[in-house]
N, C-alpha and C positions, 0 to 999 in steps of 0.2 A: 841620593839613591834610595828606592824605596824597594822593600824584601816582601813577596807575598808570602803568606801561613795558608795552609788549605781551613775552609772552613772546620772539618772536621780532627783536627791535632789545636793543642795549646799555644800560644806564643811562645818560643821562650823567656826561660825565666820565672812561668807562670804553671810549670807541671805541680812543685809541691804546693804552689797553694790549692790548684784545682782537687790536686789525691786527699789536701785534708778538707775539702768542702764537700768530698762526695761521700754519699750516704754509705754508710756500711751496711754486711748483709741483714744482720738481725733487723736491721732498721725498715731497711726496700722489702723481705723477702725472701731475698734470692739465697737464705741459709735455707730452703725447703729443697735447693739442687743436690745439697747433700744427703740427706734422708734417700732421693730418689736413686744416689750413686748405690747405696747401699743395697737398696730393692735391684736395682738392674744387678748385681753383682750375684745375689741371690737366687735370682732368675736363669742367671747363663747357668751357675755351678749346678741347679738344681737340674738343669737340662740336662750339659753336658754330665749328667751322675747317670742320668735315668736312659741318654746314651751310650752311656761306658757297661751299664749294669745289663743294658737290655739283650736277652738271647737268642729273638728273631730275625734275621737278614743275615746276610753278606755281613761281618768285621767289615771289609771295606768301604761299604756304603756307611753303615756308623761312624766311620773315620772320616768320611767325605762331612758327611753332615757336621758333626762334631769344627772341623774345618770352617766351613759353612759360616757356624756360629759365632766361630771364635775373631774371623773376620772379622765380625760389626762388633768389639772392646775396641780396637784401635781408630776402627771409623765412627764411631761415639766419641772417643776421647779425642780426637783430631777435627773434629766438625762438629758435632751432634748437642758436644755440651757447651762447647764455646757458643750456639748459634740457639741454644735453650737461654743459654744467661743473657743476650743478646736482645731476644727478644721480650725480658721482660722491664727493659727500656723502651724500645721498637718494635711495632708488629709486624708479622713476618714478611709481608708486602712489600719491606723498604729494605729487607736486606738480601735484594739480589736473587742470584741464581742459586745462595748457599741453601738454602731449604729444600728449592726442588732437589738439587744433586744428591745430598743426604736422603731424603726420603727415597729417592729411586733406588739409588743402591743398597738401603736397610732393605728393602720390600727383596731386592733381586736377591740378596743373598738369601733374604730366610726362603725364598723359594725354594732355591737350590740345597740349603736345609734340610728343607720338609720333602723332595722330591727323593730327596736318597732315601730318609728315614722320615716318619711321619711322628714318631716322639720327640722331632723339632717343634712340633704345633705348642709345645710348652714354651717356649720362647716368645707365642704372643700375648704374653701377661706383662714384657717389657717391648715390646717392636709396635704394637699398637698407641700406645701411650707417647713414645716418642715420635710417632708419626701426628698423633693429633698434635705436640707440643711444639711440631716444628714448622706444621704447614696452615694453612688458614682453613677454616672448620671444613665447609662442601670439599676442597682435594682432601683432607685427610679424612674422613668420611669414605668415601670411595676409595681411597687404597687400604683402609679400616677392613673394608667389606671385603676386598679382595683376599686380601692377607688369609680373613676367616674361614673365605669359602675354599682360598686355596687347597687344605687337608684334604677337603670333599672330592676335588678337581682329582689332586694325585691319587688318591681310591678308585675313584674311578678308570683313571687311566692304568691302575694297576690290576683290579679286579673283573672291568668289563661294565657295561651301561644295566646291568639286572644286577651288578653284585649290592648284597641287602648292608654291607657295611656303608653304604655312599647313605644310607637316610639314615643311618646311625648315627653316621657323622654331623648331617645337616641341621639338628638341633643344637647339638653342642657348639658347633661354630655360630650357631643364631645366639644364642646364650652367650658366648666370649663374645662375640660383638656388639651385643646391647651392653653388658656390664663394662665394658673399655670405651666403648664412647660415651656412660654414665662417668664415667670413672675422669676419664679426661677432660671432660667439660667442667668439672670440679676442677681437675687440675689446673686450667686455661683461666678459669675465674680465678685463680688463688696468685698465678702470675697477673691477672689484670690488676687486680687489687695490689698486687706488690708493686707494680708501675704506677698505682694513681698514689699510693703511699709515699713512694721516694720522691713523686713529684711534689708533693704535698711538702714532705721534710725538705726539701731544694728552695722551694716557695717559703717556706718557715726560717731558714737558713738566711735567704737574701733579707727575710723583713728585719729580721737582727740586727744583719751587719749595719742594715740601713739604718735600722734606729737609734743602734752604736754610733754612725757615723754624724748622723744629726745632734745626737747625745752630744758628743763631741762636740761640734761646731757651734751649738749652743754655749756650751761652757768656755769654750775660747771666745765668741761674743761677747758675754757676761764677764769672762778678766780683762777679757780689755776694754770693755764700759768702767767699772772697778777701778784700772788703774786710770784711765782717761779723768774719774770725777774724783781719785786721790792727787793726782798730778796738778789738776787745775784749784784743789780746794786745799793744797801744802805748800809746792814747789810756788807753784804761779803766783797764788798769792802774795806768795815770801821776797820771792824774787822784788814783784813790784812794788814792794814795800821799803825795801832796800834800795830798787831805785830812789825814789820819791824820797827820802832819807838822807840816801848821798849828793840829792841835788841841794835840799833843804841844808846841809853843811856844805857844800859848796859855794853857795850864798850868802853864808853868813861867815864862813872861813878868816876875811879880813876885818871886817868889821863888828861882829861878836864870835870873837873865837871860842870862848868857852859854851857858849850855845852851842857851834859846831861840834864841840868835842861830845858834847851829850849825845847829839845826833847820831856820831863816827859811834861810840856807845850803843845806843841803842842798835847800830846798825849789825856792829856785832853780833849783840843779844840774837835778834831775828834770824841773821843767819847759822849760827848753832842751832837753834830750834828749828830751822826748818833743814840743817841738816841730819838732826834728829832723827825728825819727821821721816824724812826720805827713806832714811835705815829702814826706819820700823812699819812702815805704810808697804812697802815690798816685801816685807814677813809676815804682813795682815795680823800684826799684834796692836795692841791698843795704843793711841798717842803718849808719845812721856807727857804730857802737860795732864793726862787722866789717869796716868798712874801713879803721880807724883798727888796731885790732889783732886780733890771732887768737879763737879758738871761745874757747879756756879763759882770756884774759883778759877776754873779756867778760862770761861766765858768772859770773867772780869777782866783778866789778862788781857784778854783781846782788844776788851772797850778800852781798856789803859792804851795799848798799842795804839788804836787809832787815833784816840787825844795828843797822843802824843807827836805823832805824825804831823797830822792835820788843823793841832789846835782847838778841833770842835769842841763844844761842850758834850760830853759821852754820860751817860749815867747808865749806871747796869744795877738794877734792885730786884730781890727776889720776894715772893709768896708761899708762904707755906715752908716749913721745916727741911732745910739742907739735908740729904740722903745719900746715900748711898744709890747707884742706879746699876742695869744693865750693862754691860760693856758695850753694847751693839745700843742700846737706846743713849746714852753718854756720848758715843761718836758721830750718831747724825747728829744730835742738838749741837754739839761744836762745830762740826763743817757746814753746819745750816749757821750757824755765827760765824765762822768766816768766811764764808760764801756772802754773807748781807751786809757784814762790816764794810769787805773789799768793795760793795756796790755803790755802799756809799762815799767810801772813796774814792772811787771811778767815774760814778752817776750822778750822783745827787748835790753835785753844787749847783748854789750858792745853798747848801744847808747851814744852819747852825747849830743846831742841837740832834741827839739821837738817843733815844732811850732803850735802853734793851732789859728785860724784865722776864725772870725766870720762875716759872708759876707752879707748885706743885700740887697735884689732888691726890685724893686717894687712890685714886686706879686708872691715874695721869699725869705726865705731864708736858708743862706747854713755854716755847721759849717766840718771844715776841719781840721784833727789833722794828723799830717804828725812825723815819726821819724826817725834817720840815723842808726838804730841799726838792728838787724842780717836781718831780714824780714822772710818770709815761703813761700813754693812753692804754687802758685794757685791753685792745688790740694790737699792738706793738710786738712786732714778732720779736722772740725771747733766742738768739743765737747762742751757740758756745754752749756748754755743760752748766751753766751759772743754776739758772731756776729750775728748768727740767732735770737739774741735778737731784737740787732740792727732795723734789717731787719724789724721784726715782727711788732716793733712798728713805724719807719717810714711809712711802709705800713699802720698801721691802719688809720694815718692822711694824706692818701692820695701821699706819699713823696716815696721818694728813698733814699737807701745805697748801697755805690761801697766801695768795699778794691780791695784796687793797692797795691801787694807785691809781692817782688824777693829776693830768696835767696840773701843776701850780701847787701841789698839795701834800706832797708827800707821797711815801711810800711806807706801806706797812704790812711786813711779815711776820706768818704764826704759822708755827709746826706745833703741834699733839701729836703725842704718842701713846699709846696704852700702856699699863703697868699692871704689875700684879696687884689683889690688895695689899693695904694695909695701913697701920693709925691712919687715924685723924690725926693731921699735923697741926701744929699753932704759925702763926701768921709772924713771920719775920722780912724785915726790909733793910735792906743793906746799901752804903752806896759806894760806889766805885770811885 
């Protein structure tokens, strides 16, 4: 079953968030409707004073008027100003018959106003202004005019077509109708600008959220690339290493048992450590094997692990002075080592030898795992997180990774990373 929503109402569900994405007044404008509540308020009392006070006419015609006037507070406040705040969303063209109705009967009453008494004419210091603010400029222009000339109209119909008050009048009504549609066109710009504002804030509002949400979706990308090239350079690695381990003591179980048991040993070892790992790789804190001790003895670690696995002849020798390092430059050069170790335990038979060689400069350093086993052609598409891994995270700390490989030849990788300065180190070589 499917529920239509009018274009014009929210879905449910969706009203508070729409109330807290829409612009407040300060923001649109539309705080300028109350200044004007104030002036209109100003404008009746001032009237109706100068009708209560005045000592020409019939009381009852002053009561009529007075009447009159007091009509259009309820009809302002019931149409007038809902259909002001309205339109400085919408121009007045798309809401309806509400603008006409309102303005015809502001205009009928003050007629009948000014018709009793003509000290209603004070009233169009606020009945002009709301007829320009509610109808589109040419109508309200013209009932502008009306309104002004009306006083003249009732003079004359009171006095006769020679009485000298009707061109007495005719200026000052020219004069109130130039200054009120001076006046309103000011006003009509101050509402446009507060529409092209809140649209503006509405457009400024969505670019946010957007960019929030992209914000977002990037950094959700990025943990799970993250955990993707932690999972394959810890767990996966670990994992296969313990395979290949328990098969290697599976094979030698009856016939070199105590070989096996080194194996089941070692096999152990691995998996502690790589449930270690797991711990602390999902809290993004540093590997225990580098908080326990430096880049090159943990690197060692490694080459020992796969001699021992594998048999190969591993050697791991360093350059330049043992250091202390980065956290974040310490953890690619270890997962860039067990990232090239595992390859060569996966890849590169029939190898026999592999040297890995950890280089330090002054304002660098460089970890190099070199093997003599089959190698791949530099075109050879690179699957899985292994070397694009590589790559990924030396770029994040600013560094480089190259593989140099030929069929028949080997394979050999080198990650640099930048460092801060400092000494000149002396040239040490270690072997694993």
């Amino acid at each position: 079953m499917h529920s239509h929503v009018p274009a014009d109402q929210p879905p449910p569900g969706r009203t508070a968030a729409r109330d807290a994405h829409t612009p407040r007044p300060e923001e649109t404008g539309t705080g300028w409707l109350t200044l004007w509540d104030g002036l209109f308020a100003v404008s009746y009392l001032v009237t109706a004073a100068l009708l209560l006070l005045a000592s020409g006419g019939p009381a009852a015609h002053r009561f009529a008027a007075l009447g009159a006037l007091t009509a259009i507070v309820p009809w302002y406040a019931f149409l007038g100003r809902p259909l002001m705040t309205y339109r400085t969303h919408r121009p007045p063209r798309t809401q309806g018959w509400r603008p006409a109705a309102f303005s015809l009967v502001l205009t009928l009453l003050f007629a009948v106003a000014g018709l009793f008494d003509l000290t209603s004419s004070f009233a169009l210091f606020a009945v002009v202004p709301m007829l320009m603010m509610s109808l589109p400029l040419r109508p309200a222009v013209a009932l502008s005019t009306l309104a002004n000339l009306w006083p003249c109209a009732v003079v004359r119909l009171h006095g006769g077509a020679f009485d000298p008050d009707v061109l007495a009048m005719l200026p000052i009504s020219l004069l109130g109708l130039t200054l009120s549609v001076l006046l309103t066109l000011w006003i009509t710009r101050v509402v446009q600008q507060s529409a092209e504002r809140a649209e503006l804030i509405g457009e400024l509002r969505r670019s946010r959220e957007q960019v929030s949400r992209l914000s977002h979706e990037a950094g959700v990308a990025a943990e799970r690339e993250r955990l993707a090239r932690e999972i394959h350079d810890t767990v996966a690695q670990s994992l296969t290493s313990i395979v290949s381990l328990v098969q290697a003591a599976d094979a030698e179980v009856v016939e070199h048992p105590e070989l096996a048991r080194e194996h089941l040993d070692l096999t152990a070892r691995v998996a502690r450590e790589s449930l270690a790992e797991a711990r602390h790789f999902v809290t993004a804190l540093a590997p225990p094997s580098l908080r326990e001790s430096s880049l090159l003895q943990a690197v060692r670690r490694q080459a020992q692990l796969l001699a021992a696995e594998t048999g190969l002849d591993v050697r791991c020798t360093s350059e330049g002075a043992d250091r202390p390092l980065p956290t974040a430059t310490s953890v690619v050069l270890l997962r860039t080592a067990q990232e090239a170790l595992a390859n060569v335990r996966k890849h590169a038979d029939p190898a026999h030898r592999v040297d890995v060689l950890v280089s330090y400069a002054e304002d660098s350093v460089r970890l190099t795992v070199r093997d003599d086993g089959r190698g791949f052609a530099a075109h050879h598409p690179q699957d899985g997180h292994g070397l694009p891994g590589m790559r990924a995270r030396a770029e994040q700390v600013g560094g480089t990774a190259t593989v140099d490989s030929r069929p028949g030849r080997g394979t050999t990788i080198t990650v640099t990373l930048p460092l801060e300065p400092a000494a000149v180190p002396n040239t040490e070589t270690a072997s694993a």
